[in-house]
C-alpha positions in Angstrom: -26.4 -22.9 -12.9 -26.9 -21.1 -15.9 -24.1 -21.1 -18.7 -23.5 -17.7 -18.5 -23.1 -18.1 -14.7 -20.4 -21.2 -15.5 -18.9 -19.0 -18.2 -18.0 -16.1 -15.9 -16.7 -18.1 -13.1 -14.4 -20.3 -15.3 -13.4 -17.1 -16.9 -12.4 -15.2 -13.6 -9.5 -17.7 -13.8 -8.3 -17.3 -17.1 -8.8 -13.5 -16.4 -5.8 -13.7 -13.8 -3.8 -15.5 -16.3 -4.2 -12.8 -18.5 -3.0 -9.9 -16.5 -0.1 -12.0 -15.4 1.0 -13.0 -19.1 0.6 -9.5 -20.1 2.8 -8.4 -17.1 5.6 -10.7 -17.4 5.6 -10.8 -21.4 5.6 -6.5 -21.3 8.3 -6.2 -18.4 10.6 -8.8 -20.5 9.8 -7.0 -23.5 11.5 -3.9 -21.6 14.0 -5.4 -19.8 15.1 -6.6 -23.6 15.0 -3.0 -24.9 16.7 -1.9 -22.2 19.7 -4.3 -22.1 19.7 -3.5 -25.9 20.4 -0.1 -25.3 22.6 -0.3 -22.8 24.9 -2.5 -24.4 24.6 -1.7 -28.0 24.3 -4.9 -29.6 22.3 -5.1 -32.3 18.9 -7.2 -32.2 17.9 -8.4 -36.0 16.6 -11.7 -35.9 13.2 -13.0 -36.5 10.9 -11.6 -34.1 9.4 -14.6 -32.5 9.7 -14.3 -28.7 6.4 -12.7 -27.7 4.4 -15.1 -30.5 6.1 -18.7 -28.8 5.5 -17.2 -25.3 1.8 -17.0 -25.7 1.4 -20.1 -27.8 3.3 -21.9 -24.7 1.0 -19.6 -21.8 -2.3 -21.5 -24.0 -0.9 -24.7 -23.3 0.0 -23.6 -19.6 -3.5 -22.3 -19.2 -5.2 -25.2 -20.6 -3.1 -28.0 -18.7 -3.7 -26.4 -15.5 -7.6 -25.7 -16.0 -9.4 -28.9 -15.6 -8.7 -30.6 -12.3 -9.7 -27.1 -9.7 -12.4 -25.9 -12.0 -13.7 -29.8 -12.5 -14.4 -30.7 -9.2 -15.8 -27.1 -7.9 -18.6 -27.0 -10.3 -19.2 -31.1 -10.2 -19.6 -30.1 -6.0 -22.0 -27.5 -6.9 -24.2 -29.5 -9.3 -23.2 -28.1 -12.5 -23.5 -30.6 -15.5 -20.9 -31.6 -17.3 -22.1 -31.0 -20.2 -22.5 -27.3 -19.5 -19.2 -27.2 -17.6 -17.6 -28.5 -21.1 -19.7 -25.4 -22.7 -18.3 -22.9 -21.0 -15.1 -23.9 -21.1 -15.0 -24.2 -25.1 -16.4 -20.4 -24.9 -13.3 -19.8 -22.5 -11.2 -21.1 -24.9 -12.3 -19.5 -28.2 -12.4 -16.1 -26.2 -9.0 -16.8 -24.8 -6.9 -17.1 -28.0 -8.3 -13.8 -28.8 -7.0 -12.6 -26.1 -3.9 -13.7 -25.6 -3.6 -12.8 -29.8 -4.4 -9.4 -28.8 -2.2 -9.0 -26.1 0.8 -10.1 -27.5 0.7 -7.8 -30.1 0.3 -4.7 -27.9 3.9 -6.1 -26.5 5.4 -6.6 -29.6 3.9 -3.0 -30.9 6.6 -1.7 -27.8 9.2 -3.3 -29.9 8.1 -2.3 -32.8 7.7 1.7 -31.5 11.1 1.4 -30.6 12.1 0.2 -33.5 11.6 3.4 -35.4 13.5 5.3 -34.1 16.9 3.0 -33.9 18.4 1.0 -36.5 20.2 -1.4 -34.1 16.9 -2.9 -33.9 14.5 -4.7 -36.6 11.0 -5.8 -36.1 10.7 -8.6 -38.7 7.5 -10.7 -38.4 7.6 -14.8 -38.6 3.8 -14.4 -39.9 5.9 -12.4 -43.0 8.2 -14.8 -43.6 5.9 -18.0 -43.8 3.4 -16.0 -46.3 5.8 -13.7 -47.7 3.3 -12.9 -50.8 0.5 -12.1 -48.8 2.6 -9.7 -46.2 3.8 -7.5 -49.8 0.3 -7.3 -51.2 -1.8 -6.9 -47.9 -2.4 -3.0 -46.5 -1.9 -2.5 -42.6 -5.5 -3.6 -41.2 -5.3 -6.9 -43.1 -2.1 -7.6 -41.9 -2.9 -7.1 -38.4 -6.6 -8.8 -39.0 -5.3 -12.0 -40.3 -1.7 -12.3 -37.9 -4.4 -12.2 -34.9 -6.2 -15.1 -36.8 -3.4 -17.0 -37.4 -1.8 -16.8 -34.0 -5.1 -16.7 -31.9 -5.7 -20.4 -33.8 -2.4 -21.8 -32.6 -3.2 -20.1 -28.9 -6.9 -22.7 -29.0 -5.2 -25.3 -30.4 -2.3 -25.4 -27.7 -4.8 -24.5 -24.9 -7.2 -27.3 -26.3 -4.1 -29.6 -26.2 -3.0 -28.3 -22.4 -6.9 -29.0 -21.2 -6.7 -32.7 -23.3 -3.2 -33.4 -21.3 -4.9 -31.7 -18.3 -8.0 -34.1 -18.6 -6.0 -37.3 -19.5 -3.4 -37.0 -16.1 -6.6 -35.9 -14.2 -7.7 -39.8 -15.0 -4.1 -41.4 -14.5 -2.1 -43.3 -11.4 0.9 -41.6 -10.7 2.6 -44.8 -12.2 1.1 -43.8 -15.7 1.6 -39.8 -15.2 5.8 -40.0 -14.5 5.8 -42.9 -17.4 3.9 -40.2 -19.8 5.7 -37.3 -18.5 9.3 -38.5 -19.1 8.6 -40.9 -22.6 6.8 -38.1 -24.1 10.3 -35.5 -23.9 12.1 -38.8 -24.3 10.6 -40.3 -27.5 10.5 -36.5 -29.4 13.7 -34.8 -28.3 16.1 -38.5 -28.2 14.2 -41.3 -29.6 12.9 -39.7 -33.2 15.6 -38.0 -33.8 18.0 -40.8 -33.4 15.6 -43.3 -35.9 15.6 -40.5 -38.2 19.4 -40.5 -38.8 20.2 -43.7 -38.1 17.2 -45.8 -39.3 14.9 -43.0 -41.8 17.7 -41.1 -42.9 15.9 -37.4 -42.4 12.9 -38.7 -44.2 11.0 -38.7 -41.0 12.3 -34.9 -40.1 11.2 -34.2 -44.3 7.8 -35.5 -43.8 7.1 -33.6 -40.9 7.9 -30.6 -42.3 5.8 -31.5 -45.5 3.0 -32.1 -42.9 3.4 -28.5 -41.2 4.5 -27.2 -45.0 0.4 -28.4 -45.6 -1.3 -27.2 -42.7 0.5 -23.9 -42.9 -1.1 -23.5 -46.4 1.4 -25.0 -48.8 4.3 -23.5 -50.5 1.6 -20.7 -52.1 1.2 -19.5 -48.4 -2.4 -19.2 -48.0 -2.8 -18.2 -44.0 -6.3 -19.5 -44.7 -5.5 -23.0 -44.6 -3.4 -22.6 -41.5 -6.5 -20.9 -39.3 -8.4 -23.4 -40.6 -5.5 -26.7 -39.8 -5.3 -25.4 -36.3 -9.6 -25.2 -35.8 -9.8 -28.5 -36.8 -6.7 -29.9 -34.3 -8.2 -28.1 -31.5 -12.2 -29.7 -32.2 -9.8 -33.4 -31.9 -8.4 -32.6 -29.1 -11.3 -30.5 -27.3 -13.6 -33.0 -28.6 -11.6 -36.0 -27.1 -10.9 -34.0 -24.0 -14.5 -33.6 -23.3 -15.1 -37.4 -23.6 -12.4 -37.9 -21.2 -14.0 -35.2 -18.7 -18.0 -36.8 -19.3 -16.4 -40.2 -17.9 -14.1 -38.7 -15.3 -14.7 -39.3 -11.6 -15.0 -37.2 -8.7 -11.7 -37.3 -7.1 -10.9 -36.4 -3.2 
């Protein structure tokens, strides 16, 4: 089987994905307005729903894409080398995607917006690189925003196929040990060493960490594109390892 011929048919999965992201993310996009209107409230925080949504649907995607797609091209004598291929393709194409789509959704927002001051379309890209959001025209803004979120959409769905990859190749023992002291260790244990033990240095050098791969306190969205790349080749690149050794499971 050709590449292209692996490409398409790993595609016609993430294409279902798509149109199901798209549908959910636009009809809670609308419900939102809706209850907005109906109520009156007003809605003026930092527009970040649709952006964390398709970050998350990456990881969702990526997770859920190894084990079916694995085993149905391993049955029908397609390398795994070329299987990795394609699904690196799949990948780059799909933060594209999903980069694109969300901002169609957030444009409904946006439209309704103008016309309504009980509503405010502030953009987290404009708050982390505030100088280049004043000094950039329209088509740069959008240009870059899709580069900068369709990075973080590859690196998450890179990180869902790793995770996908590694519990493909684990006992259940070893996938409910990983699945509850992951959770455990970030949301209990770190936080509790960093006020008892670090005392918020740990917190502090995280965020000097993200500060740094976001493009520093000068805000260059370059550097960020370019921190998320690199994450994803790690964990593609030791995902693909893991899938070149894995066996054929029943």
């Amino acid at each position: 089987m050709r590449l292209k011929s692996v490409f398409k048919y790993q595609f016609r999965d993430y294409k279902i994905s798509y149109f199901m992201f798209f549908g959910i993310l636009l009809f809670l996009e609308v419900a939102n307005l809706v209850g907005i209107k109906l109520s009156g409230i007003e809605d003026k925080g930092i527009y970040f729903r649709n952006e964390s949504m398709v970050v998350l649907a990456g990881f969702i995607i990526g997770a859920n894409s190894f084990r079916e797609n694995f085993q149905m091209l391993i049955q029908n004598n397609v390398s795994r080398k070329m299987m990795e291929a394609g699904r690196i393709l799949n990948t780059l194409l799909s933060g594209f995607i999903l980069a694109v789509l969300c901002r169609v959704v957030s444009l409904v927002y946006e439209l309704a917006a103008l016309g309504d001051s009980r509503l405010e379309a502030g953009s987290v890209f404009g708050i982390i690189y505030p100088a280049f959001w004043a000094q950039a025209n329209g088509l740069e803004r959008l240009g870059v925003e899709l580069l900068f979120w369709a990075g973080f959409v590859i690196l998450f769905t890179m990180m869902g196929y790793f995770f996908g990859a590694l519990y493909y190749n684990l006992g259940k023992i070893q996938k409910t040990l990983l699945s509850i002291g992951i959770p455990v260790f970030l949301l209990m244990v770190l936080p509790i060493l960093d006020i008892y033990v670090a005392g918020g240095k740990i917190v502090k050098f995280l965020l000097g960490i993200l500060t740094l791969l976001l493009g520093g306190t000068g805000g260059n969205p370059a550097w960020s594109f370019l921190s998320t790349l690199i994450g994803a080749v790690i964990f593609g690149g030791i995902a693909v390892l893991i899938a070149l050794k894995s066996p054929v499971q029943k």
